[in-house]
C-alpha positions as CSV (number, residue, x, y, z in Angstrom):
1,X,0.0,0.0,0.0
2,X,0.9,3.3,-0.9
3,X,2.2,5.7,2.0
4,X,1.5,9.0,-0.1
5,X,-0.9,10.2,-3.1
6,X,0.0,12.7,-5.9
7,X,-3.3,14.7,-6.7
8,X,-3.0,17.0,-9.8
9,X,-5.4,19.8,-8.3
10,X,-5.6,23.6,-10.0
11,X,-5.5,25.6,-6.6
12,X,-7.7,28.8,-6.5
13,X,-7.1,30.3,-3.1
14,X,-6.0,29.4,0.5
15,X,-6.9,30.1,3.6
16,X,-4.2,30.5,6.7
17,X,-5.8,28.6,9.6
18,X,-4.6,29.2,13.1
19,X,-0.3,27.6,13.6
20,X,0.5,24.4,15.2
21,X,1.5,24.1,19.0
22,X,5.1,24.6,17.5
23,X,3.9,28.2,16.0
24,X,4.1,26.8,12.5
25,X,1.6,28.2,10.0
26,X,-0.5,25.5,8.4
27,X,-2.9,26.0,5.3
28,X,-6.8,24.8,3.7
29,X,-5.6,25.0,0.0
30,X,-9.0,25.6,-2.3
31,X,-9.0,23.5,-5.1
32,X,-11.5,23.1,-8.2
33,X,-11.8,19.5,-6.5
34,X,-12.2,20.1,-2.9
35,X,-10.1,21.7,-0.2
36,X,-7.2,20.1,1.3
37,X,-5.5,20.8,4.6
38,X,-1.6,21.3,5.0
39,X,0.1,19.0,7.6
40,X,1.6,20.0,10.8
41,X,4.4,21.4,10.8
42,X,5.6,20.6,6.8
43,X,8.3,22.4,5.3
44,X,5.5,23.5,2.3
45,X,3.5,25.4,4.7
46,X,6.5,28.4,4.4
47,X,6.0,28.4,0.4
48,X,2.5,27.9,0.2
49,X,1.5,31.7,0.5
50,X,4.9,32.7,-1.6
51,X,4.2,30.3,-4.1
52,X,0.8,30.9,-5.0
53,X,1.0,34.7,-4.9
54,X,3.7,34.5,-7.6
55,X,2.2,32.4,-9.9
56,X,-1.7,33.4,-9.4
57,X,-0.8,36.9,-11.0
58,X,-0.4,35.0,-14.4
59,X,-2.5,32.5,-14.5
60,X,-4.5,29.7,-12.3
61,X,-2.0,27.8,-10.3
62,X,-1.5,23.9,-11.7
63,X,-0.3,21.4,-8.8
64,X,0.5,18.4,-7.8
65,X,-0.3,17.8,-4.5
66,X,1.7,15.7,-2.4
67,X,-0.6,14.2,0.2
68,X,-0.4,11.1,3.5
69,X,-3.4,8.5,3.3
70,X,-5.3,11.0,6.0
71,X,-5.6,13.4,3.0
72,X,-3.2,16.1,4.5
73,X,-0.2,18.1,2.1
74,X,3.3,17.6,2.6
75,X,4.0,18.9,-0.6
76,X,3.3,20.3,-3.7
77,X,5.3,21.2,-7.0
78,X,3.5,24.0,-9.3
79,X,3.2,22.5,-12.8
């Protein structure tokens, strides 16, 4: 059995939600599929916002999402 998913999702928006107990940020990424939560205290979390604002002001952001079997991001690489 798999230990991870790659979801190709094009990500509209996010929303911040409150940081984990080690004040990390953490993420609810908006997709045309769904939204998908960031995990605790994952490296992505520091790119997410950079990321997206950079390549939102051209066009809609293409992703693959890089998620555990619970459903939360790790990761993600802009497409």
């Amino acid at each position: 059995m798999a230990k991870s998913n790659n979801i190709a999702a094009t990500v509209i928006g996010y929303t911040q939600r409150n940081g984990s107990v080690n004040g990390n940020p953490r993420f609810i990424l908006h997709t045309t599929d769904g939204d998908y939560t960031t995990q605790s205290d994952s490296g992505c979390n520091y790119s997410v916002r950079n990321d997206f604002d950079r390549a939102s002001e051209s066009a809609p952001v293409s992703a693959v999402l890089n998620t555990t079997r619970a459903g939360y991001v790790f990761g993600w690489d802009l497409v």
